[in-house]
C-alpha positions in Angstrom: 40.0 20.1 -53.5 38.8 21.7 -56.4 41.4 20.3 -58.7 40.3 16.8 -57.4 36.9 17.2 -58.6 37.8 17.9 -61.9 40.0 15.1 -61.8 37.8 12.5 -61.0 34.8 13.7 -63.3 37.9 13.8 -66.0 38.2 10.2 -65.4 34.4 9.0 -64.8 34.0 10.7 -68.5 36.5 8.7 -70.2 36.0 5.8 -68.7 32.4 6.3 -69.4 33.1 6.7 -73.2 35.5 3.5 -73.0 32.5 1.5 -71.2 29.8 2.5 -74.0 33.1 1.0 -76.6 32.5 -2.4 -74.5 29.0 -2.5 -75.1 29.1 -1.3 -78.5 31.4 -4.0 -79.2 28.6 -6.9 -78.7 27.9 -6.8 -81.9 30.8 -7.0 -83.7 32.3 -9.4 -81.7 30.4 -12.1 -81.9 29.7 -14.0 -78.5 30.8 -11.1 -75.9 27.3 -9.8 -75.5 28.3 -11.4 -71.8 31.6 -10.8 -71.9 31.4 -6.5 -73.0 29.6 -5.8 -69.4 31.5 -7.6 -67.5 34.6 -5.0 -68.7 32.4 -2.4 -67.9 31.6 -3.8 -64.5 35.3 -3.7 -64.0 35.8 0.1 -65.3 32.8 0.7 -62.9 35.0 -0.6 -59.9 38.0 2.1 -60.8 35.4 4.8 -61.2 34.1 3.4 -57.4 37.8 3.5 -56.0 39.4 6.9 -57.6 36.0 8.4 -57.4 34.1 7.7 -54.7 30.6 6.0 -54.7 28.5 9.5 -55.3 30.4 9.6 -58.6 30.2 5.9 -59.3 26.3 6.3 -59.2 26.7 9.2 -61.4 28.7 7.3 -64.0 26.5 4.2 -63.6 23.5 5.7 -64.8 25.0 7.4 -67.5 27.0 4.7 -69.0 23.7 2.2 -68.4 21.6 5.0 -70.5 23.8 5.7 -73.1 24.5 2.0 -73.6 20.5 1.2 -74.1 20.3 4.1 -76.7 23.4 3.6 -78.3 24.6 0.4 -78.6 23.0 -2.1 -81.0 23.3 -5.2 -78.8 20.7 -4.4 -76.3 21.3 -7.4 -74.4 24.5 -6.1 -73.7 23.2 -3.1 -72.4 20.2 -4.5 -70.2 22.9 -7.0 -68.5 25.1 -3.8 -67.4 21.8 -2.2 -66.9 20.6 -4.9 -64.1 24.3 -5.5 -62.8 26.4 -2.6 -63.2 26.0 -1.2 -59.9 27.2 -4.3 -58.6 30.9 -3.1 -57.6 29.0 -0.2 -56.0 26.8 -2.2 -53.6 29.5 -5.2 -53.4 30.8 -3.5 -50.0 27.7 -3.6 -48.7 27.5 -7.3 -48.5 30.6 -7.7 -47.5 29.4 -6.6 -44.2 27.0 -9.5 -43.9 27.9 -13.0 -42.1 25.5 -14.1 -45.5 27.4 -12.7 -47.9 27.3 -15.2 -50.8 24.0 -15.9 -50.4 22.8 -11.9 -50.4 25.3 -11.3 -53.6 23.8 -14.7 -54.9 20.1 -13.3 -54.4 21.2 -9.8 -56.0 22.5 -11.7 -59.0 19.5 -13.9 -59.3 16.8 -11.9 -59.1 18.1 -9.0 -61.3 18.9 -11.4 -63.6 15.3 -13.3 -64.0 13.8 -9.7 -64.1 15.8 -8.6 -67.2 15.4 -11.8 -68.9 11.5 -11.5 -68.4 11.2 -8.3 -69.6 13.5 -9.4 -72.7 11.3 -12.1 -73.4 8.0 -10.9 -72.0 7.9 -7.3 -73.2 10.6 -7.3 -76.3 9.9 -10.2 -77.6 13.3 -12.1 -77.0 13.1 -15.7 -78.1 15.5 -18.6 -79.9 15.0 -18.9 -83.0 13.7 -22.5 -84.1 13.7 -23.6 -80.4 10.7 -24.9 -78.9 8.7 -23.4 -75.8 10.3 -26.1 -73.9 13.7 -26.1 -75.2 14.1 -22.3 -74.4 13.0 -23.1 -70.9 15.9 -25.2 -70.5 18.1 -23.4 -72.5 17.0 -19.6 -70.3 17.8 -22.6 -66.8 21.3 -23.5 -68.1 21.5 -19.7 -68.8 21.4 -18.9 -65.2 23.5 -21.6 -64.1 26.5 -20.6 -66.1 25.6 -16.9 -65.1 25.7 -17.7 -61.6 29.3 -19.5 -61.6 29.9 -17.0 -64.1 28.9 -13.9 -61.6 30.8 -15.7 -58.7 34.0 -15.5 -60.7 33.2 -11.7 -61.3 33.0 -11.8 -57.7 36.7 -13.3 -56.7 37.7 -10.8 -59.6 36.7 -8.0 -58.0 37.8 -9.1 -54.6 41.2 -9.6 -56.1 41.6 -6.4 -57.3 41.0 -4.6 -53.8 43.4 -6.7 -52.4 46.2 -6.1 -55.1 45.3 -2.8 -56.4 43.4 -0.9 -54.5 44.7 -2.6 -51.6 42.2 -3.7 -48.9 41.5 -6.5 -46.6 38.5 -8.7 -47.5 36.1 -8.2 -45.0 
């Protein structure tokens, strides 16, 4: 039992390390600031399955605080920040005969909240774009998050099924 512990924070530490990389890597990679958490959501699914979902919290919060005061692309970090724990609470609406439209609501509303604070408390703006023009630009934003999120979605339900192997429910 012991051994297993050890184990699995063995793995949560590394793959901690490995997710703060992904976010790190926002900024020298031009255009994954969307792409970097979406790896780290994934690494947060294996620390869910070989770890349990105590651990998974654990390395969650860890990997979202380290990422906000280490990483230079701070978008980055405040998207894992408001969506990380999605693989974590996934199973829980899986339970519901709504599931896509609680996972959509989760999605949606963590996702306005971060962009207001980016824009409303630090100041996050396009440069040269007009009040209007970010409006639509922070709409079609959302839209290609959404379709973007419900990809992340099948994603994740594919690898239960293959990999972890379990039934959607």
């Amino acid at each position: 039992m012991r051994n297993r512990q050890v184990q699995s924070i063995a793995l949560g530490g590394v793959l901690a390390g490995l997710a703060v990389v992904f976010l790190s890597l926002g900024t020298l990679i031009p255009g994954t600031t969307y792409v970097c958490p979406l790896l780290c959501l994934l690494l947060c699914k294996v620390v869910y399955e070989k770890c349990g979902a105590k651990l998974a919290w654990t390395w969650y919060a860890a990997v979202a605080l380290l990422g906000l005061l280490l990483s230079p692309d701070k978008e980055a970090a405040g998207v894992f920040l408001a969506l990380g724990s999605y693989p974590i609470v996934k199973p829980i609406f899986e339970k519901s005969h709504l599931r896509w439209f609680w996972k959509l609501v989760f999605f949606n509303v963590l996702s306005i909240g971060l962009y207001w604070v980016l824009i409303s408390l630090m100041g996050l703006e396009v440069e040269g774009a007009t009040v209007e023009a970010q409006r639509i630009l922070l709409l079609v934003l959302l839209v290609l998050g959404n379709v973007t999120f419900l990809v992340t979605d099948f994603l994740l339900t594919t690898l239960d099924k293959r990999y972890f192997h379990r039934k959607k429910a």
